[in-house]
N, C-alpha and C positions, 0 to 999 in steps of 0.2 A: 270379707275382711279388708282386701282391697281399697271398695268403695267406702268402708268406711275410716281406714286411717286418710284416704284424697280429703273424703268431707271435712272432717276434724285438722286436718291438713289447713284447707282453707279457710275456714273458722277463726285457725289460732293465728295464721299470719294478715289475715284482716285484722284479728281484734288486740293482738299485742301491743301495737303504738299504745291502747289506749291506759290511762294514768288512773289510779286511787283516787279517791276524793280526798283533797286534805284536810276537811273539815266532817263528821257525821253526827247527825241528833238524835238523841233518842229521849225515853221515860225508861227508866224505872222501877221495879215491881213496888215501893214504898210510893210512884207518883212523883219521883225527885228529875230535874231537867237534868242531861247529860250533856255534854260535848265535847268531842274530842279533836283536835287541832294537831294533826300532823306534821307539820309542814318542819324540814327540817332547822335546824336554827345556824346560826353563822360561828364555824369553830374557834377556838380564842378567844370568845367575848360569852362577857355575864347574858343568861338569856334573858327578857323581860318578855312578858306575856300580856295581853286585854282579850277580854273576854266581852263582847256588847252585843245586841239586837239590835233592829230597829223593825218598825211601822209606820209605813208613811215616812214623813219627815224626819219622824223623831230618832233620834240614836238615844239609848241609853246602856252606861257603862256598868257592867254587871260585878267585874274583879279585875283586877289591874297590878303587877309589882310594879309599874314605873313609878321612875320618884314625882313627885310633884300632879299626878294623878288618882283620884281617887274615884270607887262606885257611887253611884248614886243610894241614896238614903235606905229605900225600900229595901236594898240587896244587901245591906249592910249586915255580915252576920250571917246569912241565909246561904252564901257558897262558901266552897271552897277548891284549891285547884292544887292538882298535884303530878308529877312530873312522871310521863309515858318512857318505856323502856321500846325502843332503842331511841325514841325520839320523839318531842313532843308532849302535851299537855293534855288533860281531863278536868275542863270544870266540873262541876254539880252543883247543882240551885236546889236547895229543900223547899219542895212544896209549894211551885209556883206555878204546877201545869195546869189548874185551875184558874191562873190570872194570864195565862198569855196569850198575846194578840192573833187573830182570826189568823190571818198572813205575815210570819215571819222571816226578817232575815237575819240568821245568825254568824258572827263575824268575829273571827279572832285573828289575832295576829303575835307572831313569836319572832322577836328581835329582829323588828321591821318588814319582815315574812307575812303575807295578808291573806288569810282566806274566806271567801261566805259561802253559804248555803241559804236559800231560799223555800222555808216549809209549810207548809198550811198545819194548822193546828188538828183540824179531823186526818192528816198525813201522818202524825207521830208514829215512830215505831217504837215497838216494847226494845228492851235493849238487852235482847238475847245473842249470842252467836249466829244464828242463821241469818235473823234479820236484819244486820246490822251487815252482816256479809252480803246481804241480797240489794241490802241499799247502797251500797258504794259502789262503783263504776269497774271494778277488777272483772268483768266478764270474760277477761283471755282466764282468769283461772278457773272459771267451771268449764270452760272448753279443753283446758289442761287435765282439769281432774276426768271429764269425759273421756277425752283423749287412753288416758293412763287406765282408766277402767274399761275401757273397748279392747285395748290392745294386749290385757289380760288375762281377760274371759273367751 
């Protein structure tokens, strides 16, 4: 018992510093793109949101509230983005995870707040709870939840 609250011990105070991903991708059981864009937004100000990829060179803008911005053609219609409780945004792309590029990078940003994620297209995860939780970088909390199940049993 000891040995193992020391283990877990040292586990959780190495791996604490580390931070959430602000940004995760996934699919969808319909096949729909997901992403989710945490990053917190700056209080007393309208938020504004973009939603973009890119390949290569190219950036292309997938949904946008800024004013005087708008998506490109293809996406027109095809997302939509709606507003994450306590913070943050969820685009969805219908039906486009048969057209996206081998190596992606995904990039949003919330009222000047920027974050990317860099995926390979055979990497997608289904966008379930486990694996959505296994894809983001919170590994201080399965050492927490270990933790908590060690020193109950």
């Amino acid at each position: 018992m000891i040995n193992s609250l020391f283990v877990f011990g040292v586990l959780a105070a190495l791996l604490i510093p580390a931070e959430c991903d602000l940004i995760s991708v996934c699919v969808e059981d319909d096949y729909d793109l997901r992403v989710d864009c945490l990053t917190k937004p700056t209080p007393n100000q309208i938020n504004s949101y973009e939603f973009s990829w890119s390949s290569g060179t190219t950036e292309s803008l997938i949904n946008t509230n800024v004013s005087g911005s708008a998506a490109e053609g293809q996406f027109k219609d095809k997302s939509y983005v709606e507003e994450l409780e306590p913070h943050g945004y969820r685009m969805t792309l219908n039906g486009f995870t048969d057209k996206l590029p081998h190596n992606t990078t995904y990039m949003c940003k919330i009222s000047g707040k920027a974050a990317a994620v860099n995926v390979m297209k055979d990497q997608l995860v289904p966008c379930s709870a486990v694996s959505v939780f296994l894809q983001s970088s919170c590994s201080w909390i399965v050492c927490l939840l270990l933790f908590v199940y060690q020193t109950h049993s």
